[in-house]
BAVOSE-555553 format. One record per residue: x, y, z of N, C-alpha, C in turn. Coordinates in steps of 0.02 Angstrom, whole numbers, plus 50000, padded with zeros to 5 digits. Example, Ala and Ser with C-alpha at 12.3 -4.5 7.8 and 13.67 -1.06 7.14 Angstrom:
<pts>
506604971650390506154977550390506604983550390/506424988850354506844994750357506455000250394/
</pts>
This chain:
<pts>
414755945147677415245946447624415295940347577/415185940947506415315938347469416045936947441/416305930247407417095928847402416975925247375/417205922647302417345915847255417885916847260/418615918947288419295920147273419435915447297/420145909847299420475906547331420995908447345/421265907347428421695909247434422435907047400/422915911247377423525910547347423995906247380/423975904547415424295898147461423855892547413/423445891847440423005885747451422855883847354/422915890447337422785890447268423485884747237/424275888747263424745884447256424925879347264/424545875047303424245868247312424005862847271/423485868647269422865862647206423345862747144/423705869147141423975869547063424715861747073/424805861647118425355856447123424815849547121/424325848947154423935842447151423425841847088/423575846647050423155846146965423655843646929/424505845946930424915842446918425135838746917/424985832846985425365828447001424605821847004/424195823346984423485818846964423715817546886/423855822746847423815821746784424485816046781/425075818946799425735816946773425755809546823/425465806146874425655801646923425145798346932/424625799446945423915794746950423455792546901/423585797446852423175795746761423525789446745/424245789546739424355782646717424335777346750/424195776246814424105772946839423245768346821/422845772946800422195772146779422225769246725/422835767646672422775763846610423325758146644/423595757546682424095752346701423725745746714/423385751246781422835745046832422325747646823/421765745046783421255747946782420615743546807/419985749046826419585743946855419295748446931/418815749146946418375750846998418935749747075/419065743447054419235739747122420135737647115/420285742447087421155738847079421415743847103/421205749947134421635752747187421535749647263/421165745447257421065743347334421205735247336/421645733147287421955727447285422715725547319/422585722947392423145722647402423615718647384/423575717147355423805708747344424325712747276/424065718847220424355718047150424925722447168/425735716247188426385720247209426635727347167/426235723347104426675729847042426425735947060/425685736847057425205742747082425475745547144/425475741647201425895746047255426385746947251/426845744347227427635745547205427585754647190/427165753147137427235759547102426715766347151/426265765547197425775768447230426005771347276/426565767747320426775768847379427285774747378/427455774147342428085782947347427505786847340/427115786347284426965792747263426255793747329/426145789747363425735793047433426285796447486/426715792347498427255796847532427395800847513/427495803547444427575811047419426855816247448/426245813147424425835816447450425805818447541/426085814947553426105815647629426685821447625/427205819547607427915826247614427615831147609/426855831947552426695837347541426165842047564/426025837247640425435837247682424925839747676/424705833347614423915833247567423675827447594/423975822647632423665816447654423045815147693/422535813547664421955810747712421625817847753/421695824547692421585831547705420785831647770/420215826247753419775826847785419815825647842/420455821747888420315820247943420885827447994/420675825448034420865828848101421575828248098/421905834748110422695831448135422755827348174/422525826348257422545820448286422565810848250/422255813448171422265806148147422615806948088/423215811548082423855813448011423415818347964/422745820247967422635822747932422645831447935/422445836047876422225842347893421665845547932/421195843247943420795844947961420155850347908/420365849847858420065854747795419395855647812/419035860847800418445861347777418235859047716/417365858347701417205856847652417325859247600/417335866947604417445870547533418355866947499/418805868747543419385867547538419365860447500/419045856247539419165849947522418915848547454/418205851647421417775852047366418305854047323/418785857947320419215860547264419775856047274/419775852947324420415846447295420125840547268/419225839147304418995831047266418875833447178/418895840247169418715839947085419285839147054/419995836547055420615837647046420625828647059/420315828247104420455820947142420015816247086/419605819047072418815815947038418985813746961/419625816746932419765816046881420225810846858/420415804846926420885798346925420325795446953/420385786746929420325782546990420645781647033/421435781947032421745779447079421885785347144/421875793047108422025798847144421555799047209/421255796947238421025798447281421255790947344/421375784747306422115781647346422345784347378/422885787847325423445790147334423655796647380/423075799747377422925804347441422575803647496/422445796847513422095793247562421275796847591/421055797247512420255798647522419795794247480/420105787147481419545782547440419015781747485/418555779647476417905778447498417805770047475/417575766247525417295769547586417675769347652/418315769347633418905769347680418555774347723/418755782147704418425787947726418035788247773/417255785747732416785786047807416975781347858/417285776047835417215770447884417705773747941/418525775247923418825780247953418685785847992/417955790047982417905794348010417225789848071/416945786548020416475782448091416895779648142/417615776248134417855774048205418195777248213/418195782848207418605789548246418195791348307/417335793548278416915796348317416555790348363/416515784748338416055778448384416395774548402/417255771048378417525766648396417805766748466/417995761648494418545760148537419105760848563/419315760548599420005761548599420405755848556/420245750148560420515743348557420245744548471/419845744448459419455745748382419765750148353/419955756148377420455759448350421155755248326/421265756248394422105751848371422145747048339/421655743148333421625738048272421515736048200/421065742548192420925746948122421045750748106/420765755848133420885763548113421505764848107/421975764048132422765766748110422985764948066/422795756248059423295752847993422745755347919/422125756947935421655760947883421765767747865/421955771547917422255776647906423185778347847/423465775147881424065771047830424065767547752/423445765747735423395764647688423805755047695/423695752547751423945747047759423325739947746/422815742847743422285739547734421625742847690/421145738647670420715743447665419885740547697/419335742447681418655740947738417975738647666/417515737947724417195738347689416235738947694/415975743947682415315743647714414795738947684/414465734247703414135730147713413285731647720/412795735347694412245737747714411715737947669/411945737847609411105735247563410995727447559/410625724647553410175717247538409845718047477/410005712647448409625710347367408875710947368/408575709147412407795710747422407425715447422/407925723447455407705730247438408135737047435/408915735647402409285737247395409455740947468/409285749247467409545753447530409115752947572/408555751847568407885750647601407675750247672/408025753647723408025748647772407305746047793/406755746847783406155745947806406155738947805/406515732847735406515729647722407015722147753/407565726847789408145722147811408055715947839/408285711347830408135705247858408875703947913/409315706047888409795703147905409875704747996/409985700348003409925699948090410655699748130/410475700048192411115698948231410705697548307/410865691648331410495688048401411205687048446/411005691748503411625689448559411285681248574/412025678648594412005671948620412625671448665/412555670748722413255669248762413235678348773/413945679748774414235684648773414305686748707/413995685548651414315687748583413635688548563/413775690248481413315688948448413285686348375/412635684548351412535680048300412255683848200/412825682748171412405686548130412305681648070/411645682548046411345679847989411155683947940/411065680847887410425685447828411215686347756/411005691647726411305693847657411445698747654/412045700647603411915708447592411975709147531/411955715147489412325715347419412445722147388/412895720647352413375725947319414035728247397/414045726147410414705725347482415195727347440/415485734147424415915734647377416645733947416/417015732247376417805729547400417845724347468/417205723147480417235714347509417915711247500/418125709547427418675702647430419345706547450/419135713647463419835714447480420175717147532/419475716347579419575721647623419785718047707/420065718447751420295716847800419635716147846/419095720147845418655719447907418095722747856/417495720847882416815726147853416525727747919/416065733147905415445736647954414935732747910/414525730047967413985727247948413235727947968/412985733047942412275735547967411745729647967/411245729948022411015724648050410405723448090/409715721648088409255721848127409255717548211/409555723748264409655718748315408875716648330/408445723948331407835720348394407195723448338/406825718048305406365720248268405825722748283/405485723448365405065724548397404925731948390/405445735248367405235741148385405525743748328/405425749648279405485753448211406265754748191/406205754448143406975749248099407535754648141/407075760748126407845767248151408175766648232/407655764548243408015761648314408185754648329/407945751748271408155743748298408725740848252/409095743648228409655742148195410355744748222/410815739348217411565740748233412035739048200/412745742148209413235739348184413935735248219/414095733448166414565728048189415325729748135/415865728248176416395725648155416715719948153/416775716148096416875710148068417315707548021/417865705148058418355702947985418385699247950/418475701047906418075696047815418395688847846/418835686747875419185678347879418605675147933/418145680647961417855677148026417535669647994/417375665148021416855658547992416325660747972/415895658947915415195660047903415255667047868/415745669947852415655676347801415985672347727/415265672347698415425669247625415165675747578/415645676947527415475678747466415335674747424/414465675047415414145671647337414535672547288/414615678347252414775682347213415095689447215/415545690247167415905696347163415465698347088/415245705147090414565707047030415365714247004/415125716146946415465720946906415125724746888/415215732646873414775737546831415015734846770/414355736946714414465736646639415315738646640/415515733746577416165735046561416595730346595/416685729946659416975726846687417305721046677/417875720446680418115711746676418195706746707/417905702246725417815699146799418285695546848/418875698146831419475700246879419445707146913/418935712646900418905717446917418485719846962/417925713446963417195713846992417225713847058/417065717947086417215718547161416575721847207/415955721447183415235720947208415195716047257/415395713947313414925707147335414405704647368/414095701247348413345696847379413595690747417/413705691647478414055691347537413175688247577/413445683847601412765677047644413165676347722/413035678747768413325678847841412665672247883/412945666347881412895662247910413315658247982/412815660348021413135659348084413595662748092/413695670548088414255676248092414425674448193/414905674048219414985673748292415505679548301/415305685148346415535690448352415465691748409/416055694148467416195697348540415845702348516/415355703548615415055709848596415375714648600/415955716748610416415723348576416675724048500/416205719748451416065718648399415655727048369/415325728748414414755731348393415015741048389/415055742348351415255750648332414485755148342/414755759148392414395763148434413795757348464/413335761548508412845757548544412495752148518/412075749848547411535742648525410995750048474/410685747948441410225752948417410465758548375/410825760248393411355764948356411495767348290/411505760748270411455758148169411455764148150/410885767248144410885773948083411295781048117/411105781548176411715789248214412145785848163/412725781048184413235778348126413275780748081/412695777748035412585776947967412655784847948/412135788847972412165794947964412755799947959/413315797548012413735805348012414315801447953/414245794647931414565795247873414315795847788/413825796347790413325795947710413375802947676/412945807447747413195814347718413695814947694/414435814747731415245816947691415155814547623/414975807147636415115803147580414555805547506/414205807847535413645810847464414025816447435/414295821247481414605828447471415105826647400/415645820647454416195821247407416125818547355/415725813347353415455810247278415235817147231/414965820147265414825827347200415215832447172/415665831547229416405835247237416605832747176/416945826047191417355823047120416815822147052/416125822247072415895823446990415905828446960/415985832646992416245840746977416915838946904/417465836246939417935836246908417985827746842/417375826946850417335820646799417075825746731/416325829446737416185832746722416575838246667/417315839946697417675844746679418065842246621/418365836446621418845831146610418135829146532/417535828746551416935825746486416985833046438/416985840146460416865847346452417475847846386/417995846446425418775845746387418865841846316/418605835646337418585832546279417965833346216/417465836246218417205841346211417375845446148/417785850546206418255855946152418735853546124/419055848046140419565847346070419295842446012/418875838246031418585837245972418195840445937/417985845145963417555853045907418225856245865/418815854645916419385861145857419655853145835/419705849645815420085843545789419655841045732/419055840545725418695833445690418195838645628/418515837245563418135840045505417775834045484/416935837545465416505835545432415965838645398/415925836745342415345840745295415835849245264/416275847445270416825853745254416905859545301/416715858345350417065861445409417015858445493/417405861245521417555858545606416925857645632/416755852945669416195851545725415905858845780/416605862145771416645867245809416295874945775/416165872345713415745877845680415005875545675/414905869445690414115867245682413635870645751/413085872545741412945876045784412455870345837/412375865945814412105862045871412485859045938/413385858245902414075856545936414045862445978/413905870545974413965875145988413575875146035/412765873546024412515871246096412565866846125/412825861446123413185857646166413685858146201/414145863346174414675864646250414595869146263/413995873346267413595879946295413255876046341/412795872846329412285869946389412945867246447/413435863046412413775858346468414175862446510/414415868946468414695873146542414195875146574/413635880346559413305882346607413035877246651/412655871646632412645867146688413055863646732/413735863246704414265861946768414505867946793/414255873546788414645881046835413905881146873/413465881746861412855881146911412945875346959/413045866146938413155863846971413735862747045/414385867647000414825868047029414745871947100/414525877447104414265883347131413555880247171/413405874447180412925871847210413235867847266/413735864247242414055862447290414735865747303/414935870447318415225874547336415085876047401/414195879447384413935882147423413415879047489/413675870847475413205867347514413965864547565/414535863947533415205865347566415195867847617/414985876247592415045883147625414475881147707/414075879347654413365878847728413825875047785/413805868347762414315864247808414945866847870/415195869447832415585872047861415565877347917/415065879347887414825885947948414575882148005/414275877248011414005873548081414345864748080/414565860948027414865855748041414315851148054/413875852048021413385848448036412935845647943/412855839647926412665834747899411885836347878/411585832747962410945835447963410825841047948/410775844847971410405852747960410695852847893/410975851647856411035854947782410765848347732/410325845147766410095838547722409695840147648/409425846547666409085849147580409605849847533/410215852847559410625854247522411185850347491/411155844247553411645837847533411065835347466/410425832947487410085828347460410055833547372/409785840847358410075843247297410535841247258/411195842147283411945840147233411865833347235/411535829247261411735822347259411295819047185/410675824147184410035824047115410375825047066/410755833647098410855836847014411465833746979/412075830347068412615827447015412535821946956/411995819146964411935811746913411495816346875/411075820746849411045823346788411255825446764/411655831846797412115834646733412715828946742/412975824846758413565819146734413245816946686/412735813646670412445810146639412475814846569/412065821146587411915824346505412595826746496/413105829746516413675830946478414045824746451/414105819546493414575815146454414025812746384/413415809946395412955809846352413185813046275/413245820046284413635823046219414255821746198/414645822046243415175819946234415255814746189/415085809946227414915802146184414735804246119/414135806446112413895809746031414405811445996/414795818445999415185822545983415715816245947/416015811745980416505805945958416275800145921/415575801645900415325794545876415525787545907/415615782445836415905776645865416615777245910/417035781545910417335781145949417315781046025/416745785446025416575786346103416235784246136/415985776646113415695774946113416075766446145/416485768146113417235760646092417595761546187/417915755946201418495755846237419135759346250/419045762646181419755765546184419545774446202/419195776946236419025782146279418685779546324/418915782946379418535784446437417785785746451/417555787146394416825790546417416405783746415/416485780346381415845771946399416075771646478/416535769246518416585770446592416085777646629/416365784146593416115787646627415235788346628/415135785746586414325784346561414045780946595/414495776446604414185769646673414025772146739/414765774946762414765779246832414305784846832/414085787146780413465794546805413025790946802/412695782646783411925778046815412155776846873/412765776446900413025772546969412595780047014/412855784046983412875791247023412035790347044/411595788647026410915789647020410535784047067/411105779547096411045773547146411405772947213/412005774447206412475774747255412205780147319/412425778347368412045782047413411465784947417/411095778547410410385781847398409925783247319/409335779647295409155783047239409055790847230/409015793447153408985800047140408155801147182/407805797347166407255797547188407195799347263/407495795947293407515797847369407685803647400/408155803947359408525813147384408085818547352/407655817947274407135820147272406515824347338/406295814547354405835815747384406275820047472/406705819047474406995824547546407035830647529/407245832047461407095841747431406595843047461/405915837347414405285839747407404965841147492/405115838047532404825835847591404965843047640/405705842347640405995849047659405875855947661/405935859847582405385864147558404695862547567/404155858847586403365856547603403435858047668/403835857147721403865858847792403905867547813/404085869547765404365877347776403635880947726/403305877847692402705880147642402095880547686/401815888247664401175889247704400595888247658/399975887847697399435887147644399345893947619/398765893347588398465900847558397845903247613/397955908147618397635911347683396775910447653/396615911447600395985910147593395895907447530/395265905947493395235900747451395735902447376/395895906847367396325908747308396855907547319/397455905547286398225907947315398445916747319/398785917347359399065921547380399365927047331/399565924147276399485928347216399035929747174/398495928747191398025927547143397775935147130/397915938447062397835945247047397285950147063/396575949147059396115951047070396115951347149/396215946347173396255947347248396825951547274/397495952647246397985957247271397645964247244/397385964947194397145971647184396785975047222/396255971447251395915972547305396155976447356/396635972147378396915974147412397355980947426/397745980547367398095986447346397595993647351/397025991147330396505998447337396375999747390/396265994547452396145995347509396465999947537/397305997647526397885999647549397806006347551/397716009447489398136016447459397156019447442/396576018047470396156020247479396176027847480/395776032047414395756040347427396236042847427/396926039147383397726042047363397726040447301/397496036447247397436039047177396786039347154/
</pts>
């Protein structure tokens, strides 16, 4: 059975959290602005003003929708959740405020499933609360996601262990209470098994940040990238999140979510580029009539819907897959798809957009130079476009048969053949 309907409950929901993004978390996005200033604990005014309005979200038991009731949350499915991150996708701060920033999230859902008891109680709750925030620790300047390449080590000594090497782009490093720190324990044997992780709090000795790096735009109070040098890291071995070797199981059951919802909320960046769009087609005369009568403007917000209702409906439906088995892996063609198509069509709609506004849209005083930045981020972040590419391609090649004999299988002259064979002495 087929269903695009939402249910009328759930519908009455989003319609209250489309409301309360626009009217409560938008301004917050021109107050404090900046990649990294919802995860500043330190800026009193910002939480001053942050903190009711998450407790409201909680009264309204929207809080931290992805996790399990056991950890305050709903327990949502993907689809469910996909129609609140496009609502969510359209603030920076809105997804704070509903306690689904990233990489809070995965890190949250990794020490749900691998942590401790003691690791729990020491993180995960006050992370859950919005009392702290984390931070993942796992590319190196030498080959960005690469792991083939990792240098960065970790040597038991004593009862503990030792971590060395680099990392970079460590996003929300300076602000975060503890990081996960992916790590080559035992190089002897192939990276996927010889890598682990660790929990590590940023005050430990020997965790230096080089540098705090910024996306274009940025102001370097805002820059919150860090290239982070772990010299002589000394860490109890109940340091270590899930097993010795472990590293990628880890890595894994949080990347997937985290790819999903990234496409989730470009959905609703997308929508927010679509919008602005149409009112500058009915607003802006030139050459003696509206933008909105030029017919090239006309294909431009023709192409940009149909490619965000196809895109949309891609991940919907890779939601949908999810959901039916709860499983990451098995829907990896379909994660690794939306994760391609979200950074192109972000890219080509805001692209027009930008056009459509000239120098303005070009200027500071809109949104779209940011959003321009974030659809190249989109094309890096978890992974290059290229990579998720090559997992489509690989995927579909596993399920592809050859051609039974030297022609392909369609090849006309040879199906005719056949066809005569078939129906031989019937026409």
């Amino acid at each position: 059975m087929w269903d695009f309907s939402t249910d009328p409950e759930f519908q009455a929901r989003l319609d209250w959290m489309a409301k309360f993004v626009a009217e409560e978390c938008e301004p917050l996005d021109r107050l404090f602005p900046g990649m990294g200033a919802p995860y500043d604990m330190e800026n009193r005014k910002a939480r001053a003003i942050a903190r009711p309005l998450m407790d409201e979200v909680k009264r309204q038991g929207l809080w931290a929708c992805h996790l399990g009731p056991e950890l305050g949350g709903q327990g949502f499915g993907q689809v469910k959740l996909g129609l609140m991150n496009e609502i969510l996708g359209r603030s920076q701060w809105a997804p704070t405020i509903f306690g689904t920033a990233a990489p809070d999230t995965g890190n949250a859902e990794i020490l749900a499933m691998f942590g401790t008891e003691e690791q729990k109680a020491r993180y995960l709750q006050p992370l859950l609360d919005n009392e702290i925030v984390s931070c993942y620790s796992m590319t190196e300047p030498q080959g960005g996601a690469d792991p083939g390449v990792f240098t960065c080590r970790a040597e038991k000594q004593g009862d503990g262990w030792v971590i060395n090497g680099e990392k970079w782009f460590s996003s929300n490093a300076r602000y975060a209470e503890f990081l996960i720190v992916m790590v080559v324990t035992n190089p002897d044997v192939p990276v996927y098994q010889g890598c682990s992780m660790f929990l590590v709090p940023r005050d430990t000795p020997g965790v230096n940040i080089l540098r705090n790096s910024g996306v274009h735009g940025e102001t370097p109070d805002g820059e919150a990238h860090a290239y982070i040098r772990y010299e002589n890291v000394r860490v109890p071995a109940d340091a270590l999140l899930g097993g010795e070797g472990q590293g990628f199981a880890v890595a894994q059951a949080r990347l997937g979510g985290g790819r999903v919802h990234h496409a989730m909320r470009t959905v609703g960046q997308c929508q927010m580029a679509l919008e602005m769009m149409l009112e500058r087609a009915v607003s802006r005369t030139t050459k003696g009539s509206l933008l909105g009568d030029k017919q090239i403007i006309q294909a431009y917000i023709a192409d940009s819907w149909i490619e965000l209702q196809q895109f949309r409906l891609q991940v919907l439906q890779t939601a949908w897959l999810i959901d039916q088995g709860h499983d990451y892996k098995a829907n990896q063609l379909s994660i690794a798809g939306i994760k391609v198509a979200a950074a192109k069509v972000f890219h080509d709609i805001v692209q027009r957009a930008v056009q459509m506004h000239g120098a303005l849209g070009v200027s500071d005083e809109m949104p779209l130079g940011h959003m321009w930045v974030y659809a190249m981020m989109m094309g890096v972040m978890d992974g290059p476009t290229e990579v998720h590419k090559m997992t489509v391609a690989k995927n579909l090649l596993k399920k592809a048969k050859a051609a039974p004999g030297q022609f392909p299988s369609m090849h006309l002259p040879t199906r005719l053949a056949a066809a005569r064979r078939k129906y031989e002495g019937r026409f």
